[in-house]
TIRODREN-514588 format. One line per field, with one value per residue (C-alpha): z, y, x; chain. Coordinates in steps of 0.02 Angstrom, whole numbers, plus 50000, padded with zeros to 5 digits. Each point is the difference from the previous one (the first is absolute). Layout:
N
w [Z_...]
v [Y_...]
u [X_...]
chain [A_...]
# end
This chain:
301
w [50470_49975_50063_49883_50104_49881_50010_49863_50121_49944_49820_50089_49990_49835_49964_49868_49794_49946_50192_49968_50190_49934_50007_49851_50101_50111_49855_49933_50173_50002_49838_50008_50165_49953_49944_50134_50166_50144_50159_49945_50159_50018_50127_50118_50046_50103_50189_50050_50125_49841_49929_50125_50025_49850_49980_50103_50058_49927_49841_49985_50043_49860_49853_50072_49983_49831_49927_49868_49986_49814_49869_50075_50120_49944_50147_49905_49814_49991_50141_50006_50093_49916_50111_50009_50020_50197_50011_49882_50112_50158_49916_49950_50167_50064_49866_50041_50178_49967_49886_50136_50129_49871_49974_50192_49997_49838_49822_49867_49947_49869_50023_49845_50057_49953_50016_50039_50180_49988_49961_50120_50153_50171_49964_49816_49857_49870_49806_49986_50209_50147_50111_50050_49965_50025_50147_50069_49979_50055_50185_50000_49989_50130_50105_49980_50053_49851_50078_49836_49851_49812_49875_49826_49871_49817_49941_49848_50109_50181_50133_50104_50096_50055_50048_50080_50121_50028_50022_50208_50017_50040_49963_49826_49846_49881_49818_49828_49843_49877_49842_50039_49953_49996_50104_50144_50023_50147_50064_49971_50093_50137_50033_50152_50131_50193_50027_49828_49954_49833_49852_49834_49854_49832_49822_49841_49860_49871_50148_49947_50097_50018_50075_50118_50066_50013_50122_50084_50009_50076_50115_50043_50006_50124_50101_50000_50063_50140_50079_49982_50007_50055_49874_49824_49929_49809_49937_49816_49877_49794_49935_49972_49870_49826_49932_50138_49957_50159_50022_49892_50076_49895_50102_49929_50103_50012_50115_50100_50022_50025_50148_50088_49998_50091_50128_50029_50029_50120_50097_50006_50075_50126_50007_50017_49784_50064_49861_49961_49869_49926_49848_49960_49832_49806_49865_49851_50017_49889_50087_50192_49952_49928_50151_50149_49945_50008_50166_50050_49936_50050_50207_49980_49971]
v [50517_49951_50149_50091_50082_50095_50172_50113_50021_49835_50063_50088_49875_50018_49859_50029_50026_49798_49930_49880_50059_50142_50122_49950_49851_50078_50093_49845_49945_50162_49987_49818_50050_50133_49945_49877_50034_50011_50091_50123_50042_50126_49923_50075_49964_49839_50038_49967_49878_49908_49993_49963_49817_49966_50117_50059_50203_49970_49946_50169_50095_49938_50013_50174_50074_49911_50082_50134_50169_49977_49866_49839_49892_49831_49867_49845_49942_50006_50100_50208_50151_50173_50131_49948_49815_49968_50107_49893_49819_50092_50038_49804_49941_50110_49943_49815_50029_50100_49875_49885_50093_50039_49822_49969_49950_49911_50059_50016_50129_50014_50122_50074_50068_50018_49938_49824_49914_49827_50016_50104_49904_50058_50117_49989_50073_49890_49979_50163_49978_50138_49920_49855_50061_49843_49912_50179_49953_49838_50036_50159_49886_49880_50140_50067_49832_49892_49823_49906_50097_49919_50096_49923_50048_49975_50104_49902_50065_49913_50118_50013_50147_49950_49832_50072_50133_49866_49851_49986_50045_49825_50081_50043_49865_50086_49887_50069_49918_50072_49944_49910_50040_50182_50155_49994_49836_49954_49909_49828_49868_49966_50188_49983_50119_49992_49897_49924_50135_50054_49885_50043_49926_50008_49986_49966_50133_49994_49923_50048_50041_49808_49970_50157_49936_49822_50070_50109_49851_49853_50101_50199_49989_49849_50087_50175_49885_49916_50160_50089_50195_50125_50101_49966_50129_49976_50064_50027_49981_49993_49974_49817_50047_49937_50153_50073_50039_49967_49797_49850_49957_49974_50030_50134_50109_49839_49934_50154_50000_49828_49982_50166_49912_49851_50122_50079_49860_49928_50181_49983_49812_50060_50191_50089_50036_50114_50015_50130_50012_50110_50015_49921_49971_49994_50122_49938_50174_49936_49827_50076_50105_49844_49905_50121_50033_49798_49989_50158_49913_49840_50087_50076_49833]
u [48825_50191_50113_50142_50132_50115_50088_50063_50151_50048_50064_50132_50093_50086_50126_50135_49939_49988_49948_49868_49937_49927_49856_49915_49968_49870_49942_49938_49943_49894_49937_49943_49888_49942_49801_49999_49915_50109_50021_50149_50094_50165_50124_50106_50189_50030_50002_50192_49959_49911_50180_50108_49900_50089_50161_50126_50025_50173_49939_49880_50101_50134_49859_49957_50183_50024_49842_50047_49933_50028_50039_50003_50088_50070_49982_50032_49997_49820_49917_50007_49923_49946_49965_49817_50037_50028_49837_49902_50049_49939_49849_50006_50009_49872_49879_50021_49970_49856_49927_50026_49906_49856_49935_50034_49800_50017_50018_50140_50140_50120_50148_50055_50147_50207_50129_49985_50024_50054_50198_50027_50085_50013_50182_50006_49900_49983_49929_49907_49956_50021_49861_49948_49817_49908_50086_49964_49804_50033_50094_49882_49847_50081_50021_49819_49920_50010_50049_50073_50034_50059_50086_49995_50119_49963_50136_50111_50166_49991_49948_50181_49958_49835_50088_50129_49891_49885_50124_49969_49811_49915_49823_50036_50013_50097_49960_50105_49969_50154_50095_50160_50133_49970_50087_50011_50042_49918_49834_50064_49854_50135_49962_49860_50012_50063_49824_49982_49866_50079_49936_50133_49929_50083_49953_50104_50031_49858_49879_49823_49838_49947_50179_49952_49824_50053_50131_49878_49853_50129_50129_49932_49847_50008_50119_49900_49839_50124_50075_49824_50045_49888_50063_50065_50151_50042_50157_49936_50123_49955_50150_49984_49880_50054_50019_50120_50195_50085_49952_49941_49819_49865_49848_49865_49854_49895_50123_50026_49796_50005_50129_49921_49828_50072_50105_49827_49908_50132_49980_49816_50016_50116_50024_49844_50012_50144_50148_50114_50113_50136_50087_50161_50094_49928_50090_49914_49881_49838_50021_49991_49860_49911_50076_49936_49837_49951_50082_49889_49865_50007_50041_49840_49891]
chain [A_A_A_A_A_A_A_A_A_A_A_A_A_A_A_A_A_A_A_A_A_A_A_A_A_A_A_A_A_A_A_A_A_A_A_A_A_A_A_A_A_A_A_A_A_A_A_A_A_A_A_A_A_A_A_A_A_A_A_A_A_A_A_A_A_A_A_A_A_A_A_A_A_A_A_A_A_A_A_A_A_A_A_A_A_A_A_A_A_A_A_A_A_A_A_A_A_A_A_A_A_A_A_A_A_A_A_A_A_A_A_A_A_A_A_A_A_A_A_A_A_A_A_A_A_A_A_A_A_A_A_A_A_A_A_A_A_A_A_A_A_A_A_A_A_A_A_A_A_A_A_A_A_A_A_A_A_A_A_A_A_A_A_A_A_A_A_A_A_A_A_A_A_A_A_A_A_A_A_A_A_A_A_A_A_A_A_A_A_A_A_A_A_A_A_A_A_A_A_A_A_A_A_A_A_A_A_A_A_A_A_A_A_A_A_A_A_A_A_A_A_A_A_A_A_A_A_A_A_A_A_A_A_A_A_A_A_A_A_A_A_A_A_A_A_A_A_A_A_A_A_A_A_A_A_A_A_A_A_A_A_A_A_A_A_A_A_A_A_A_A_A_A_A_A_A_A_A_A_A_A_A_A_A_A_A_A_A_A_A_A_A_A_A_A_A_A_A_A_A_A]
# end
């Protein structure tokens, strides 16, 4: 049975009235699950040594002093922290490395969890981002055994953070498919790692789902077989849906399901079955609900 790590610690983090980051989001999440059959686990905080594989002490100790005891604190145009919030990434963290050490003997888990991971680079929070939540899986799953690890990033905004913590680890392929040109700029194809282990791949505005799976069938998927990880780490964003406000995608649930059945079949060729992934981007709320519950699905076939 796929797992479901979430925590109702994670809607303490309250961005500012009109954030598309917001609770609602895992609202929807919650609601969408919530007649399927899963293995509904309550996380605990990231172990510091977790976090410091991917972030400096210096760096923790600057989003500890900046977190307010009220209101919220600004950190860049798009990315703030309520009281509640620095709590809520921990909480993140932890729940991705737990996932990762639950399907340790094979099996499936989906992290439910906020805010996002995979803008936050090694010193800088970034687009919603405090943590790097799953790079911390990934170097915590190198660090538990795991030989080769891939993380694969279907996001529509290209997964700098991720990159970025990730950059100099030769045992994990790093893959991001991403509109272009769209914030934040980066994860151009000349983009590929200090041991050419990070695959960019971009799509056009208004791409649809066939442009999506033709990229995944000729290029990923080819490169996922090739590096064969013993563990397969999906930064799940749905905000290239059609119907989402921040980007101009025009993929629909059938293409979420459909690219999660090939990332699971790739992990049962080569991992054990063993996949873990956590929740990214998607602000169109009837759309991510929609979204997340084929992705659930299609983990648990």
């Amino acid at each position: 049975m796929t797992l479901l790590f979430t925590h109702p610690d994670a809607d303490a983090h309250e961005n500012p009235p009109g954030h598309p980051e917001q609770v609602a989001r895992l609202h929807a999440v919650r609601r969408a699950l919530e007649d399927v059959a899963l293995d509904r686990r309550t996380p605990e905080p990231a172990a510091p040594e977790a976090v410091l594989r991917c972030h400096p002490q210096a760096y923790l100790d600057a989003l500890e002093a900046a977190s307010p005891t009220e209101g919220w604190a600004q950190l860049d145009a798009d990315t703030s922290m309520a009281p509640g919030s620095l709590g809520a990434a921990w909480l993140a963290a932890g729940a991705a490395c737990e996932a990762v050490d639950a399907v340790a003997e094979g099996g499936r888990a989906f992290v439910a969890m906020r805010p996002p991971g995979h803008h936050a680079e090694t010193a800088r929070p970034m687009g919603f981002c405090l943590l790097g939540t799953v790079a911390i899986a990934a170097r915590h799953a190198l660090a538990s055994g795991c030989e080769r690890v891939a993380v694969v990033d279907f996001d529509v905004h290209h997964g700098n953070g991720t990159q970025d913590l990730l950059r100099d680890e030769a045992r994990a392929l790093f893959v991001s498919t991403h509109q272009s040109p769209l914030w934040p700029g980066t994860g151009d194809p000349s983009e590929t790692g200090a041991h050419g282990q990070v695959m960019n791949r971009t799509l056009p505005p208004f791409s649809d789902g066939a442009a999506f799976r033709r990229l995944m069938e000729r290029e990923v998927l080819p490169a996922l077989d090739a590096h064969a990880p013993d563990l397969v780490l999906i930064s799940a964003g749905f905000d290239a849906h059609r119907d989402d406000p921040l980007a101009q995608l025009e993929w629909d649930e059938a293409d979420f399901r459909w690219a999660t059945e090939r990332l699971v079949e790739v992990a049962e060729t080569h991992a054990g079955g063993r996949v873990v992934s956590s929740l990214e981007g998607g602000y169109d709320l009837a759309a991510l609900g929609r979204s997340v519950r084929a992705h659930v699905e299609a983990l648990g076939s």
